[in-house]
C-alpha positions as CSV (number, residue, x, y, z in Angstrom):
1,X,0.0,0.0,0.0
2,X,2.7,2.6,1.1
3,X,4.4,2.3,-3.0
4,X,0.5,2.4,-4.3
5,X,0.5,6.0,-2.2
6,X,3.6,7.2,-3.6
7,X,2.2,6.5,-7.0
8,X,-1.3,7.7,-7.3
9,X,-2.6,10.5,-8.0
10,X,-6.3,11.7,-7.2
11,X,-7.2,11.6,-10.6
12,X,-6.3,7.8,-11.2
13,X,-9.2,6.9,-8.3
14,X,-11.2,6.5,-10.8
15,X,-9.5,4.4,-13.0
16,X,-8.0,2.0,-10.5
17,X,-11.9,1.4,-9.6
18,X,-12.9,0.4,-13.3
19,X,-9.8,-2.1,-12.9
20,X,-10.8,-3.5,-9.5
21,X,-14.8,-3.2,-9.5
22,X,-15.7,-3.2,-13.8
23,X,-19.1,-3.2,-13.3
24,X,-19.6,-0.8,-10.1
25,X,-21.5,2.7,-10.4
26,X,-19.3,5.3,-9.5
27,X,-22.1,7.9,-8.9
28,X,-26.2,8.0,-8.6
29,X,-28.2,11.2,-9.3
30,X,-31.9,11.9,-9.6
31,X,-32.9,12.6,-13.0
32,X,-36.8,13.1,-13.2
33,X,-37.8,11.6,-9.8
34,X,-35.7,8.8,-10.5
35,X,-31.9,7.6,-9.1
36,X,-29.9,7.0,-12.8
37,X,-26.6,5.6,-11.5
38,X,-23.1,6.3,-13.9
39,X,-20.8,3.7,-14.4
40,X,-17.6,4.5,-13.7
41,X,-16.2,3.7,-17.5
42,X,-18.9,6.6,-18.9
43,X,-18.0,8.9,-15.9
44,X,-14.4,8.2,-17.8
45,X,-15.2,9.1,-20.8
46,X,-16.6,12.5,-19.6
47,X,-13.4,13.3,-17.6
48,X,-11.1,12.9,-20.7
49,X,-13.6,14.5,-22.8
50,X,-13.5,18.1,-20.9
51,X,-9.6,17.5,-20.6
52,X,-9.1,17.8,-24.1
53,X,-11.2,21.3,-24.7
54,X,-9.2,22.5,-21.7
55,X,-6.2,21.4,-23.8
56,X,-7.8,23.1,-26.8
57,X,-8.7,26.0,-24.9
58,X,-4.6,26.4,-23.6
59,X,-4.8,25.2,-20.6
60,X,-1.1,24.9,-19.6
61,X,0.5,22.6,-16.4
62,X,0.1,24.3,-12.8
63,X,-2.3,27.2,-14.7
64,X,-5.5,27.6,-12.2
65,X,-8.6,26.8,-13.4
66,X,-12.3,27.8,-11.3
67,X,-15.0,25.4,-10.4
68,X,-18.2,27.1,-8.7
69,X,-21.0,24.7,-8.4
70,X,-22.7,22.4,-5.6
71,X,-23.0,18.9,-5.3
72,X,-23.4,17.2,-8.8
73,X,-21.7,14.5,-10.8
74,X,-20.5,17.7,-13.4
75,X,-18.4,19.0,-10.2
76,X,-16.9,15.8,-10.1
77,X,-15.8,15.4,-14.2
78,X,-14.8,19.0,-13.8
79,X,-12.4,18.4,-11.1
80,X,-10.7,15.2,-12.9
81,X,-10.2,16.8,-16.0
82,X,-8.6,19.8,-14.7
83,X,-6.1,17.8,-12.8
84,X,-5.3,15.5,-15.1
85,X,-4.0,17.6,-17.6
86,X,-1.5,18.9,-14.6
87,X,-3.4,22.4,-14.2
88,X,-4.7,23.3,-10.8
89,X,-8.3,22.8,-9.4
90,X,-9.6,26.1,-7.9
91,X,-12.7,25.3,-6.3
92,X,-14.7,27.7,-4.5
93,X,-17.9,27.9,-2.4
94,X,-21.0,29.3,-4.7
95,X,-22.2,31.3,-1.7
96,X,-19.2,33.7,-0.7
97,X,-19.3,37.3,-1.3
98,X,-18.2,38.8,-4.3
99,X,-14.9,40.8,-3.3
100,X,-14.2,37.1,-2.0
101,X,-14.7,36.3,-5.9
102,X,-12.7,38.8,-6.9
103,X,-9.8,38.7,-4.5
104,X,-9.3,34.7,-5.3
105,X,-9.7,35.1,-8.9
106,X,-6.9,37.5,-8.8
107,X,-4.8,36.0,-6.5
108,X,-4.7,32.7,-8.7
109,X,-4.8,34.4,-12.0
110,X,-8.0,32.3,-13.1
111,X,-8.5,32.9,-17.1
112,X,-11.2,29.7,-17.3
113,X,-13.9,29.3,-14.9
114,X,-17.0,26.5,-15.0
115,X,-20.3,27.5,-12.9
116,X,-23.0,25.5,-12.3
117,X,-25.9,28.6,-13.1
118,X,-27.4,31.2,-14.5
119,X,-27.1,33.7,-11.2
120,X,-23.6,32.5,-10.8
121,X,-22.5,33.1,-14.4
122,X,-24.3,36.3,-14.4
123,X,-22.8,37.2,-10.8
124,X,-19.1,36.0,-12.4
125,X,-19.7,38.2,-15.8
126,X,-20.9,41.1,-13.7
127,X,-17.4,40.9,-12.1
128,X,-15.6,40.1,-15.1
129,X,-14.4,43.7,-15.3
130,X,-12.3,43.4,-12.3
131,X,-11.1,39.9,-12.8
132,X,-8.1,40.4,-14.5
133,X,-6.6,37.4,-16.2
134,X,-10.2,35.6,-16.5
135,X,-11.2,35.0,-20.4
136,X,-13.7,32.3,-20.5
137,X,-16.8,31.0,-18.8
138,X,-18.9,28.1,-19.3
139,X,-21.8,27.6,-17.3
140,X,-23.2,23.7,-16.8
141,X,-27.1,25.0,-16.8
142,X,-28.9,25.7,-20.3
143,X,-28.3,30.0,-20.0
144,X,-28.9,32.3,-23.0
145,X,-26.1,34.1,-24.4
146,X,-23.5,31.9,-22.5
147,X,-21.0,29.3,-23.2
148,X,-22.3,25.7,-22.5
149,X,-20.3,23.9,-20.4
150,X,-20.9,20.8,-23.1
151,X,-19.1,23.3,-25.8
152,X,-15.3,22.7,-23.7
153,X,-16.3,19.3,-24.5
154,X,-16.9,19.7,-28.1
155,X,-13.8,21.5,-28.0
156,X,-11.4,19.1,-27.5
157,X,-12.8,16.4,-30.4
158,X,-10.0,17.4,-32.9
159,X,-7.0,16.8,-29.7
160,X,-5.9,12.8,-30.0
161,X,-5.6,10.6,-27.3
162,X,-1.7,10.7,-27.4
163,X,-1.8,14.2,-25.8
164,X,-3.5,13.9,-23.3
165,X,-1.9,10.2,-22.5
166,X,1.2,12.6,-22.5
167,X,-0.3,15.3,-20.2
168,X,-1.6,12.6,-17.6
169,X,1.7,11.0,-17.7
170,X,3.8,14.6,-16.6
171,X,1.8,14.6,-13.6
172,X,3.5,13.6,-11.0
173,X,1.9,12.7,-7.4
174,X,4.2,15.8,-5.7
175,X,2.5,18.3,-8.0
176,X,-0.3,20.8,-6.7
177,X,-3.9,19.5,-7.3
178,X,-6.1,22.0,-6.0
179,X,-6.0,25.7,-4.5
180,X,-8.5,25.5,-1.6
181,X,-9.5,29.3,-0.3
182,X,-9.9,29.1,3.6
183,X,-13.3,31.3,4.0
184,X,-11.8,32.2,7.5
185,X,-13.7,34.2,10.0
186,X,-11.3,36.9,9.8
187,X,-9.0,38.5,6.8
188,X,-8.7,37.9,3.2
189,X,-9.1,34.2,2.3
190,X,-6.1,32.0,2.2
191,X,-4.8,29.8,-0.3
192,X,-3.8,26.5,1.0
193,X,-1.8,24.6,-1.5
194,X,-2.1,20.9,-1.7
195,X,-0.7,18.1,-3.6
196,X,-2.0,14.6,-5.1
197,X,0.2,13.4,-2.3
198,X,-1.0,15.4,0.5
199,X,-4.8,14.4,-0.1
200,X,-4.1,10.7,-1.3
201,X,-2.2,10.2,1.6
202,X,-5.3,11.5,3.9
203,X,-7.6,9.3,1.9
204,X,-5.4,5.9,3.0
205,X,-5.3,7.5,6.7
206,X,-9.5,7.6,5.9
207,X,-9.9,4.5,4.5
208,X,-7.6,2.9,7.5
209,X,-10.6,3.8,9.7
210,X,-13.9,3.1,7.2
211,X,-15.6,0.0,8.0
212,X,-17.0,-0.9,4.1
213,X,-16.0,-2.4,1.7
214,X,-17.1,-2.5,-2.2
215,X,-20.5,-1.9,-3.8
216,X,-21.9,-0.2,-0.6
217,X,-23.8,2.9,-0.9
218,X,-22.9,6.5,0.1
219,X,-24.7,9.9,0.2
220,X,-23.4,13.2,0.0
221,X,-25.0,16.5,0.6
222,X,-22.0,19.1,1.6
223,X,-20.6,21.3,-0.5
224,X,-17.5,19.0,-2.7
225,X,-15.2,22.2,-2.5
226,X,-15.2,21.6,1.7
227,X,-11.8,20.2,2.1
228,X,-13.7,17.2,4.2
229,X,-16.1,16.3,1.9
230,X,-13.9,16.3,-1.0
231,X,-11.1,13.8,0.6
232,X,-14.3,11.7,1.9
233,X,-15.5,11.3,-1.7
234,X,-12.2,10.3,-3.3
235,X,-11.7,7.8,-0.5
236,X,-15.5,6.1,-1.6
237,X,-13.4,5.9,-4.9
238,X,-10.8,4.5,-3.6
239,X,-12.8,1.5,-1.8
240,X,-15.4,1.2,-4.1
241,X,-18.2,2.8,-2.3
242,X,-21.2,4.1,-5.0
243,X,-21.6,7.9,-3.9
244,X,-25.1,8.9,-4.3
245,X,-25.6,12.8,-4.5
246,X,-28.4,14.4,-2.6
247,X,-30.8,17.0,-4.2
248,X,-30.5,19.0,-1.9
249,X,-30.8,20.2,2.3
250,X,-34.5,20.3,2.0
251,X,-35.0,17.3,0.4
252,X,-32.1,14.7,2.6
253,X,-35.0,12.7,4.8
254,X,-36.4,11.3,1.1
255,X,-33.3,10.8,-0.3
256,X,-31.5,8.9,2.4
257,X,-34.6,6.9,2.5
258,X,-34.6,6.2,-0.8
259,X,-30.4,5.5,-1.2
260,X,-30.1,3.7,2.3
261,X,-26.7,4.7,3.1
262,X,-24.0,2.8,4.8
263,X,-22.0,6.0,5.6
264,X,-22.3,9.8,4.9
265,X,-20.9,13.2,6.0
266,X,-22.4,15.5,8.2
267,X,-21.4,19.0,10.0
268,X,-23.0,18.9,13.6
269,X,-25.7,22.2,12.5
270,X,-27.3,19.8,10.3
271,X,-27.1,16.7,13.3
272,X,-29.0,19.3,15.9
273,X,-31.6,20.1,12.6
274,X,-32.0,16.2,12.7
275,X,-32.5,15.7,16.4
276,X,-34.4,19.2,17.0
277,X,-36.8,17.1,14.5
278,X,-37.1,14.3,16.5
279,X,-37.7,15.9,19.0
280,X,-40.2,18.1,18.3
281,X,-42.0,14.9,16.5
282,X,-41.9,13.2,20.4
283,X,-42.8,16.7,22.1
284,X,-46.6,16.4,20.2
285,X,-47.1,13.1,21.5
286,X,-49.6,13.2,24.5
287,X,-50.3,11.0,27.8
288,X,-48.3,7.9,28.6
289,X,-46.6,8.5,24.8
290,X,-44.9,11.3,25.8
291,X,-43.5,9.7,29.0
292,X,-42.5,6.9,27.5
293,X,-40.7,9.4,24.7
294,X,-39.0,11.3,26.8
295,X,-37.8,8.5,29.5
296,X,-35.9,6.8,26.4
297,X,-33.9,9.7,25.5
298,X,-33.3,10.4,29.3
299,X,-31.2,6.7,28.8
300,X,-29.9,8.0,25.6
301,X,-28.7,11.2,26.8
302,X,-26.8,9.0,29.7
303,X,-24.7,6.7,27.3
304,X,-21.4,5.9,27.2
305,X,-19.9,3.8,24.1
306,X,-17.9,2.2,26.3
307,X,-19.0,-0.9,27.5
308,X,-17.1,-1.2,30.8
309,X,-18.6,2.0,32.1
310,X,-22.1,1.1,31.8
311,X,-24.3,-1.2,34.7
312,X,-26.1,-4.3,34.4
313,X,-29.1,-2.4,34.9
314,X,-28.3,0.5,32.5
315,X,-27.6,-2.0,29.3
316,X,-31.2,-3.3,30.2
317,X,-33.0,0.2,30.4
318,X,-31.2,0.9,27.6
319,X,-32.4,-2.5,25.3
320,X,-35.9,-1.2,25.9
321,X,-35.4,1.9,24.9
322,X,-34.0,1.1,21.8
323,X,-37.5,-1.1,21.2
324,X,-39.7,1.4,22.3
325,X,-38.0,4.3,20.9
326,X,-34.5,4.9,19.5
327,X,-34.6,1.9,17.1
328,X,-37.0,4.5,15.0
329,X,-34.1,7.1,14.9
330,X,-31.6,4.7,13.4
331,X,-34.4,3.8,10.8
332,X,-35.2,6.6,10.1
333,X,-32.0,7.4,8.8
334,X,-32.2,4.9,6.1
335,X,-31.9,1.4,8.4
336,X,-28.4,0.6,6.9
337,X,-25.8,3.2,8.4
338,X,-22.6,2.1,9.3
339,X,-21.0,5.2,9.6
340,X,-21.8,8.9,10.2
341,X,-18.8,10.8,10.1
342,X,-19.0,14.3,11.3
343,X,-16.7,16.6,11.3
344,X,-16.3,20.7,10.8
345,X,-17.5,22.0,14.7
346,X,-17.9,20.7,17.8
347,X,-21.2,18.3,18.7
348,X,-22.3,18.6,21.2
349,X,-22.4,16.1,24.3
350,X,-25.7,15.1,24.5
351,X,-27.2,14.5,21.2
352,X,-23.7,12.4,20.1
353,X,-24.7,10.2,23.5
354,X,-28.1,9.9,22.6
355,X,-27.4,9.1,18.9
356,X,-25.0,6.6,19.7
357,X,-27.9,5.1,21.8
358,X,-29.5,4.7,19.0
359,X,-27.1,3.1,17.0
360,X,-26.1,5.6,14.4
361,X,-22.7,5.4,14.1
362,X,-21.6,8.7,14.7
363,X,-17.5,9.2,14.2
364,X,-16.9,12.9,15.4
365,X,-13.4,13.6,14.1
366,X,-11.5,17.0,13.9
367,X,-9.1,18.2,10.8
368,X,-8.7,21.6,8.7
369,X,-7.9,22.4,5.4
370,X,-4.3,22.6,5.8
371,X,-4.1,18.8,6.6
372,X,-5.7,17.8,3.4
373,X,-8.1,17.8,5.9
374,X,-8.6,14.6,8.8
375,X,-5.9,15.0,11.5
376,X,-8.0,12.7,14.7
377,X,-11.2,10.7,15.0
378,X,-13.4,9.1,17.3
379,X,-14.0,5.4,15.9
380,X,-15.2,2.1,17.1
381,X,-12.0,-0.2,16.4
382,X,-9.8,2.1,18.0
383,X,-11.6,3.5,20.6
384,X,-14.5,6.5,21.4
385,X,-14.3,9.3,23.5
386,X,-17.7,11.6,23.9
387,X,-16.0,15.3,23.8
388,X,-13.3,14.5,22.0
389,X,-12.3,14.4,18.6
390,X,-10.5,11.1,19.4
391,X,-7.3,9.7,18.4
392,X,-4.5,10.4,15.9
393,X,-5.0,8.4,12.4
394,X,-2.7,6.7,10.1
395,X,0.6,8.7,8.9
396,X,-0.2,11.9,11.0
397,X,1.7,12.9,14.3
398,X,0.3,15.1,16.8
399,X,1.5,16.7,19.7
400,X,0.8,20.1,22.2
401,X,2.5,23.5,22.2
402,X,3.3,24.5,25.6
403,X,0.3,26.7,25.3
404,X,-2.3,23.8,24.7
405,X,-2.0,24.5,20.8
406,X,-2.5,21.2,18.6
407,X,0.4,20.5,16.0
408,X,0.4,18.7,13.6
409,X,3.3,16.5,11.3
410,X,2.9,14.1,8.5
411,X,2.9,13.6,4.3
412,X,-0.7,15.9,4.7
413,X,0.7,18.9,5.9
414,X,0.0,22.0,2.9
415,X,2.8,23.2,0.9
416,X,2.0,26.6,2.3
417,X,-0.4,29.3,1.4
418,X,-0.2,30.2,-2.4
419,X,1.8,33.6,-3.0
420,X,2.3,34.2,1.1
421,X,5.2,33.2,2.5
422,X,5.2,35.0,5.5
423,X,1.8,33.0,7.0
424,X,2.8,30.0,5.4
425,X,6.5,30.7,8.3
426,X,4.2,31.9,11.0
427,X,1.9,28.7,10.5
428,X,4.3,26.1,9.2
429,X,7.9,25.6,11.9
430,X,10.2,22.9,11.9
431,X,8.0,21.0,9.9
432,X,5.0,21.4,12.5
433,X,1.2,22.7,11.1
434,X,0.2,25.0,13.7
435,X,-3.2,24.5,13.7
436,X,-4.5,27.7,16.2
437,X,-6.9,25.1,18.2
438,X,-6.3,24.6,21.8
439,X,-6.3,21.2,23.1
440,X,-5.9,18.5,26.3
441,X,-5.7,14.9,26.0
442,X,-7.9,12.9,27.7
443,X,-5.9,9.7,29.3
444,X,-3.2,10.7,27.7
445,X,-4.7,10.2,23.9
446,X,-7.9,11.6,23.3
447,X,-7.9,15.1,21.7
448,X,-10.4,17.3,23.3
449,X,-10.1,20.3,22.1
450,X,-11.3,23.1,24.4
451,X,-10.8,26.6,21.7
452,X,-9.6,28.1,18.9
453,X,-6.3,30.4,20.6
454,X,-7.4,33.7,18.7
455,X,-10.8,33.3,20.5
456,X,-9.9,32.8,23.9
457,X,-10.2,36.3,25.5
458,X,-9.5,37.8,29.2
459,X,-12.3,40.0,31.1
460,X,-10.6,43.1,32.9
461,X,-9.8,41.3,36.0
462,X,-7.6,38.9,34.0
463,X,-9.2,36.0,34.0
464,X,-9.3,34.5,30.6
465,X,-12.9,33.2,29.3
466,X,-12.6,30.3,26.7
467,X,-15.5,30.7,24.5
468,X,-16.3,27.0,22.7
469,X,-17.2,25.1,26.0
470,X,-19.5,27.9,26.9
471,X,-21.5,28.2,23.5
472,X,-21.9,24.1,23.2
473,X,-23.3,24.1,26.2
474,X,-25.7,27.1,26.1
475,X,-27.4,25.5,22.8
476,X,-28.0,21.9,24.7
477,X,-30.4,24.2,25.6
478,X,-33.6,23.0,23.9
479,X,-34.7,26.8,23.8
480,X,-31.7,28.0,22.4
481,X,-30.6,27.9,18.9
482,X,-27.5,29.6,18.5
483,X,-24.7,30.9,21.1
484,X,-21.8,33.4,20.5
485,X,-19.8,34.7,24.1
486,X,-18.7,38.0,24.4
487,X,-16.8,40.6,26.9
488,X,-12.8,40.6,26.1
489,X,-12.0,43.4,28.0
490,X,-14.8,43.5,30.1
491,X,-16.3,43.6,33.7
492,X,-17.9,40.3,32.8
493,X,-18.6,37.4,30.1
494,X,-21.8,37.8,27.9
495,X,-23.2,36.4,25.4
496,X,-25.4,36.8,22.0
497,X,-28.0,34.3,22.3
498,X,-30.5,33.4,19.1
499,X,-33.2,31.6,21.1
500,X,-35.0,28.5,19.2
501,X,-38.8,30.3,18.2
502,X,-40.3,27.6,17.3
503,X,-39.5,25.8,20.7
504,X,-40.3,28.7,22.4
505,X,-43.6,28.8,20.6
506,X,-44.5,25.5,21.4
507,X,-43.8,25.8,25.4
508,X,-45.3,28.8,25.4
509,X,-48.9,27.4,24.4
510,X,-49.2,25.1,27.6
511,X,-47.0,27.8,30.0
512,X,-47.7,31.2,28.5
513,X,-50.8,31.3,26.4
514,X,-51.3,34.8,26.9
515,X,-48.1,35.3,24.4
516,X,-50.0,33.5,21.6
517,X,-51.1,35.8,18.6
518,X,-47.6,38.3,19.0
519,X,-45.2,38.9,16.2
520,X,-41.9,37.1,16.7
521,X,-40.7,40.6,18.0
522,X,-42.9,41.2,20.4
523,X,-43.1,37.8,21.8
524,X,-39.2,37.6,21.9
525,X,-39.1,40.7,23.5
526,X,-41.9,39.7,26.5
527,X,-40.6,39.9,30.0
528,X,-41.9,35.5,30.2
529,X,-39.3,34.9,27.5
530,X,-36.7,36.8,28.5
531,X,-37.0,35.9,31.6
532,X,-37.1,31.6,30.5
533,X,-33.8,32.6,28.2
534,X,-31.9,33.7,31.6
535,X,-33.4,30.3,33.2
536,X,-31.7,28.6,30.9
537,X,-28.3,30.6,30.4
538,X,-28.2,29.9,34.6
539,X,-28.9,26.3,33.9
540,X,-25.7,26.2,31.4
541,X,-23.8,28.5,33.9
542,X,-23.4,25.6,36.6
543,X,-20.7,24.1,34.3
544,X,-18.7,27.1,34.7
545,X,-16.8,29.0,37.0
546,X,-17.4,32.7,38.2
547,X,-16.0,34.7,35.9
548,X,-16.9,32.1,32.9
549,X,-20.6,32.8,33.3
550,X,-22.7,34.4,31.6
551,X,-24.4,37.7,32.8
552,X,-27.0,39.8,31.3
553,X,-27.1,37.7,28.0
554,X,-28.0,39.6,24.5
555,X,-31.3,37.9,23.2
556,X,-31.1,38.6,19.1
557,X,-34.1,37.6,17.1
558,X,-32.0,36.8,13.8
559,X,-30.5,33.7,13.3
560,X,-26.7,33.7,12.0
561,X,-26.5,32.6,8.3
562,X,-24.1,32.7,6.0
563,X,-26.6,35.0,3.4
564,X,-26.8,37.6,6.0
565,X,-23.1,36.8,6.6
566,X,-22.1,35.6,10.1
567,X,-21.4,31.9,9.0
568,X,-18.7,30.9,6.9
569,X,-19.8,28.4,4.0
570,X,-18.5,25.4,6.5
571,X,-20.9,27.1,9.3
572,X,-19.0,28.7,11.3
573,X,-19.4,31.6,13.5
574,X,-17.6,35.3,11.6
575,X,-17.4,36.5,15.4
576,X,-15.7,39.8,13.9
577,X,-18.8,40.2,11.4
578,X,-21.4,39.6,14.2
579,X,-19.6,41.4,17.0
580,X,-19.7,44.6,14.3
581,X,-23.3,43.8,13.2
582,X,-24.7,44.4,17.4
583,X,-21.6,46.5,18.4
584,X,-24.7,48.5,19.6
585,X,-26.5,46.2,21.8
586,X,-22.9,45.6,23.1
587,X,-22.4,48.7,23.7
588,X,-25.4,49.4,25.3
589,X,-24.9,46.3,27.7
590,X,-21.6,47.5,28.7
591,X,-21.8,51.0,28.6
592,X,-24.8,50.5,31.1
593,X,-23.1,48.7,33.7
594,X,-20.5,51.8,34.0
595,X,-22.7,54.0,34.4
C-alpha cells in the first residue's frame, strides 16, 4: 500500500476502480424523480472529454482553473479533467461574497472558470471587469447568451488521445492538485496549496478507519469544494463505495430513505436540525406516549460507548429503549448506516450520547484544510471518547504546544499558502502545522479540544474566558438555537443568544398562552421569555466558574447565516462580522453597567 500511495494520483481513483470493480456505479443522481446511476467507464469518458477542450482552450501545467458549483456528478468530471492535464483545481464555495470572488480570482490568475448557473454566471460576468486574467466562462445549466459547459467538451474532439496520455503521464503525485480558499472568520481568504500526495495520503489514513468495503452505498449532501467532503468522496473511490448525491438540504430525509446509506458526512448544525426534529415529532405526543418518549432519550442522553462503564441495569434500560424508541431514529435514517462521520465543529455532548444510543454510528473527528483535511477521529475499532475528537489516524503525528495548541506532522501537511510566504512561516515551523486550536488529551490520547487560541479572550480582572465550552453548552439548551460569548476586556462574560422560536412557541402554548397571537418581535421581546432565556443561560452557567458565566445575555431575534453573513460556507461563527453587526446592543450592555 505505502508504493500504491507514492504512486497515485487523485485523478487515477477512478480508474484503479474500473480495474478492481468493472461493473460498479461510480455515482447516482436523480434525474426526473428517479436515481440514474453512472458507471464508472462513462464517468471516464466524460473526464477525458473536458480534458481535451481545456487542452484546446490552452490550458497549460500548474495554470488555475475555477469550479463554482454544488454537489453534482459535473463537479466531479470538472475536477478530474482539470487535474489530469497537470493544471490546478480552484474550487470555490458558490455562496461567498463577491470581493471574495474577486480577490481569489486575482490571486490565482484564473482565465477559465465553469459554474453550475445562470445567477452564478451572471454574478461571475458582472465581475468580469475586475477579474483580471479571466477569459472564458462556461456555465453547466442551459443559460442564453452563455458558453455551455458541453461546448469545452466539443472542444477538444479534434486533440488525440496521445496528448492527453502525455499530459496525464507529466503529472506527478508531488504536483499541486487544488487551491482550496480558507473562508476564515477573519482577513482575506487563504490559499492553501495541496498536492496529489497530500490528499491521497489522507484518503489511506480515511480509509484505514472506514468499516465498508465495495458496492456499498454513500450519500453526499456538503458542498465537494469543503476540504472534508472532498477527501471523503475520493476515498468512496478509492474503496469502491457508489456515492449517491443528494438534491438538496430540503430534500435529505427522502433521499436517504430512498439511497439507504451505509455512511455519509455530516457537520454537527445539520445533526442538531436532525435531532431538534425528532424531538419536536416526540414533544406532540400526549399522555403515557410522551412519558415513555422522553424517558428513552433520558437513557440516551446518559450513554457511554464504552461498554465497561455502563451497569447491568443501564444496558437493560437501555435495550428497551432502543424497542420502544430509539430503534426508530436509526431507521429513520435509512436502516443501513454504518458510519456517520461528522466533522467541521464541535457536537455537542448530549445529542452524540443519545445518537449513539440509538445506533447511528456517529464518528466525530476533527481536521482543517491545511491537513488535506482529517488529523484525529473518534471510531469504534480504536476506541471513542464523547467530547473529544479522538485519536490520531494513520501517517499523522500530533502533539501540544506548551500553550495547549494542537500540531500537527505528516505527508498531509500544505505546501503553504499560495503567494504568502510570511503566514505560510508563521503557521508552518520545523516542519510542524500549527493549527490555532487549543487542546488537552484525555488519558493521555484523546484530543479534546477546548478553543480556537485567537478566540480565547481575558475580562478586565484577567481571568481569561474560553468561549467554545460555553456556546456548546448554552445550545444543549432546547430553547436556544445559536450561542456566541462575548466581553474581552470586560467587567464580565456575555453572550449573544438566538433563542429557538419555534420551541419557544411550542412551550409557550401550555405555560404562556397569553403570548399566543404576537409577532416574533414582540413575543421575543416579553418579559416570560426573557426571563425563561436567563433560566436557561443559569442552567448552562453551573458548568462554569465565576468569571466564565454568563451575565445579562444579549437575546437577538435573527438567526446567524451565512446570506446575512455571520457563517462561513463550513458554518461557522464570523465572530468579527457579528460582533460589528450588534456592536450597539454591546455597547449598550456594557456601557450600562459603568454608568
Amino acid at each position: 500500500m505505502e508504493q500504491e500511495q507514492q504512486d497515485l494520483r487523485l485523478f487515477d481513483l477512478a480508474r484503479r476502480q474500473l480495474n478492481l470493480y468493472p461493473n460498479l456505479s461510480i455515482f447516482a443522481h436523480k434525474i426526473n424523480e428517479d436515481w440514474k446511476e453512472i458507471k464508472t467507464s462513462e464517468f471516464l469518458k466524460e473526464v477525458d472529454a473536458f480534458s481535451k477542450g481545456l487542452i484546446e482552450l490552452g490550458v497549460k501545467p500548474n495554470e488555475k482553473v475555477g469550479l463554482i458549483a454544488d454537489s453534482s456528478v459535473e463537479w466531479h468530471i470538472i475536477d478530474f479533467a482539470i487535474q489530469q492535464i497537470g493544471a490546478v483545481c480552484v474550487a470555490m464555495y458558490p455562496n461567498i461574497t463577491d470581493s471574495d470572488y474577486q480577490y481569489i480570482f486575482n490571486d490565482a490568475e484564473i482565465k477559465v472558470c465553469i459554474v453550475s448557473n445562470k445567477n452564478l454566471y451572471n454574478r461571475i460576468i458582472q465581475l468580469q471587469g475586475s477579474l483580471y486574467t479571466l477569459k472564458f466562462v462556461f456555465v453547466m445549466d442551459e443559460v442564453p447568451n452563455s458558453r455551455n459547459w458541453k461546448e469545452l467538451a466539443e472542444l477538444g474532439n479534434n486533440i488525440p488521445d496521445e496528448t492527453l496520455n502525455f499530459r496525464r503521464d507529466a503529472v506527478k503525485p508531488a504536483d499541486l492538485a487544488t487551491l482550496i480558499y480558507t473562508s476564515g472568520t477573519t482577513g482575506k481568504p487563504k490559499g492553501v496549496m495541496l498536492t496529489h500526495n497530500n490528499i491521497v495520503f489522507n484518503v489511506m489514513s480515511a480509509r484505514d478507519i472506514t468499516p465498508l468495503q465495495a458496492y456499498t452505498r454513500a450519500l453526499t449532501f456538503l458542498p465537494p469544494c469543503h476540504a472534508y467532503e472532498r477527501m471523503v468522496i475520493y476515498t468512496y473511490m478509492y474503496i469502491g463505495i457508489t456515492t449517491y448525491i443528494a438534491e438538496s438540504l430540503d430534500k435529505i430525509g427522502n433521499n436517504i430513505k430512498e439511497a439507504k446509506p451505509h455512511i455519509m458526512t455530516a457537520v454537527p448544525r445539520i445533526l442538531e436540525k436532525v435531532y431538534e426534529k425528532i424531538m419536536k415529532t416526540g414533544h406532540e405526543l400526549t399522555g403515557t406516549k410522551r412519558k415513555v418518549f422522553d424517558w428513552a432519550v433520558s437513557v440516551g442522553e446518559a450513554y457511554d460507548p464504552n461498554p465497561k462503564n455502563r451497569s447491568f441495569a443501564y444496558d437493560i434500560k437501555l435495550k428497551l429503549a432502543k424497542k420502544l424508541v430509539l430503534d426508530k431514529w436509526y431507521d429513520a435514517l435509512g436502516g443501513h448506516l454504518v458510519t456517520v462521520a461528522s466533522g467541521s465543529a464541535s457536537l455537542q455532548n448530549k445529542l452524540a450520547r443519545v445518537f449513539l444510543a440509538a445506533g447511528i454510528p456517529l464518528y466525530e473527528g476533527y481536521g482543517m484544510t491545511e491537513a488535506s483535511p482529517l488529523i484525529s477521529v473518534n471510531h469504534y475499532e480504536k476506541g471513542v471518547r464523547v467530547g473529544t475528537v479522538g485519536l490520531p489516524v494513520k501517517y499523522v503525528e500530533v502533539k501540544l504546544a506548551e500553550d495547549g495548541e494542537i500540531l500537527v506532522k505528516g505527508p498531509n501537511v500544505m505546501q503553504g499558502y499560495y503567494k504568502n510566504p510570511e503566514e505560510t512561516a508563521k503557521t508552518i515551523i520545523d516542519g510542524w502545522l500549527h493549527t490555532g486550536d487549543i487542546a488537552v488529551m484525555e488519558e493521555g490520547k484523546f484530543i479534546k479540544i477546548i478553543d480556537r487560541k485567537k478566540e480565547m479572550f481575558k475580562i478586565s480582572g484577567g481571568k481569561y474566558v474560553i468561549p467554545q465550552p460555553i456556546e456548546k453548552k448554552l445550545v444543549e439548551s432546547y430553547f436556544i438555537e445559536q450561542a456566541m460569548v462575548i466581553g474581552d476586556g470586560q467587567k464580565f462574560a456575555s453572550a449573544y443568544i438566538v433563542p429557538n422560536y419555534s420551541n419557544l412557541m411550542n412551550w409557550s402554548k401550555s405555560s404562556a398562552p397569553e403570548l399566543m397571537g404576537m409577532s416574533k418581535e414582540e413575543f421575543l421581546n416579553h418579559p416570560t421569555i426573557v426571563k425563561k432565556i436567563n433560566a436557561e443561560v443559569r442552567l448552562a452557567n453551573q458548568h462554569f466558574g465565576n468569571w466564565e458565566q454568563i451575565k445579562k445575555p444579549i437575546i437577538l431575534h435573527d438567526e446567524f447565516t451565512i446570506d446575512g453573513g455571520e457563517l462561513t460556507p463550513t458554518l461557522k461563527m464570523k465572530r468579527k462580522v457579528i460582533l460589528e453587526k450588534y456592536k450597539q446592543q454591546f455597547n449598550d450592555l456594557y456601557k450600562s453597567e459603568e454608568d
